[in-house]
N, C-alpha and C positions, 0 to 999 in steps of 0.2 A: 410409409413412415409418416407422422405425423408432424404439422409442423406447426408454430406460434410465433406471436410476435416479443419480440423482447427487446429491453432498453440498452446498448452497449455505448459505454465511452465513443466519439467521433474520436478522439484519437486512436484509439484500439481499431476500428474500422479502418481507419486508414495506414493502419503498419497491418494489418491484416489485406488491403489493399494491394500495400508494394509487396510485401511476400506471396501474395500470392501470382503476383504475376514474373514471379523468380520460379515459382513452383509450378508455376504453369495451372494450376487449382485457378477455381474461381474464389471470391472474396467470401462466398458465404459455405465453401466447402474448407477455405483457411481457417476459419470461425470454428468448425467443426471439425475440422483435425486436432486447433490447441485443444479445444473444450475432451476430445477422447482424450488426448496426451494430459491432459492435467486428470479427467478421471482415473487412468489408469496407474498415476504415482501418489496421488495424493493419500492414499494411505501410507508412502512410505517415504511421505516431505512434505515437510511443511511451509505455509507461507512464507513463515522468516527465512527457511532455511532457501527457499524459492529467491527471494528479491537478494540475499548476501552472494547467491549462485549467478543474480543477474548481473550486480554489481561487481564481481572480479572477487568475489572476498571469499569465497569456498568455491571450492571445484567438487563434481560429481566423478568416481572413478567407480568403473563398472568392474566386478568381479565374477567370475562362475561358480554358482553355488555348487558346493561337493554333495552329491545326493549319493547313496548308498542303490545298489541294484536289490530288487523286492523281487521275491518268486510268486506270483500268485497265486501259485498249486498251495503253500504252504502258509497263505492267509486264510485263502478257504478251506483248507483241512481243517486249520485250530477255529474258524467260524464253526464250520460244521460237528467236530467236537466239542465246542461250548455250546450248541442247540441242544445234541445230544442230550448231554449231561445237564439240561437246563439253568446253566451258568450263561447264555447269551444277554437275555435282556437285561439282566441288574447291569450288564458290561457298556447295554446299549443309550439305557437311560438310568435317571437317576432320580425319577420320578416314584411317588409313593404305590401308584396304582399301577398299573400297565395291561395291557392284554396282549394276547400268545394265540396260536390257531391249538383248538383241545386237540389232546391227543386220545383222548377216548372219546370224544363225539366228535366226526368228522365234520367240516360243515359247521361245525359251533366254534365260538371264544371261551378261550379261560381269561376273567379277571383277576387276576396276579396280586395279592397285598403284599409290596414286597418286604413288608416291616413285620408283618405276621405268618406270611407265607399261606397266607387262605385263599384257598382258590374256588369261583363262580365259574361254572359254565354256562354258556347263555349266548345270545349276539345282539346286535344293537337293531331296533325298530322305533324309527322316527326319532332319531339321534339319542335313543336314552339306552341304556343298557338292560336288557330281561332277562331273568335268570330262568333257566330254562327248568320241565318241570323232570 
């Protein structure tokens, strides 16, 4: 793992200090639990909503998200149905161009217009696209 030097608050060090010797962790592995622990909510809280959380002024109440049960047999059947019928990739991207493995030359790419629907067979040498003869 790689590590660096970085400037933290002497106060932060030091409440990082006594917690960590409640936790039994050392100071520089307390530093690096908060820092995972704020990585891993900070897409789902924000600062403000952080400091009104420290201050008594909002609570966080944890719920179980209801997920629904997924069969995977019948994600890949309707994948493998929409390859079939060549309805995958417009479903996969949304991109104008795209490329597909040919189905009539093995070994080759189809380039895909998918706004015209014109198709090159060919494969890529030295990152450009050749169209095969």
């Amino acid at each position: 793992m790689a590590t660096i030097s970085l400037r933290i608050d002497s106060a932060l060090v030091l409440e990082a200090e006594r917690e960590a010797g409640i936790k039994n962790r050392s100071k520089a592995k307390q530093l690096e639990y908060w820092a995972m622990l704020g990585k891993a909510i900070s897409s789902k809280l924000s600062l403000a909503d952080a400091f009104t959380i420290a201050q008594g002024i909002k609570e966080i109440k944890l719920e179980p998200i209801q997920s629904i049960d997924i069969n995977s047999d019948d994600i890949f059947s309707n994948l493998e149905n929409d390859r079939e019928k060549g309805n995958l990739a417009p479903k996969v991207t949304s991109a104008r161009i795209y490329y597909e493995a040919s189905r009539s030359r093995p070994g080759f790419l189809d380039k895909v217009n998918s706004v015209t629907g014109e198709r090159q067979t060919g494969q890529f040498t030295n990152g450009k696209f050749l169209v095969a003869r």
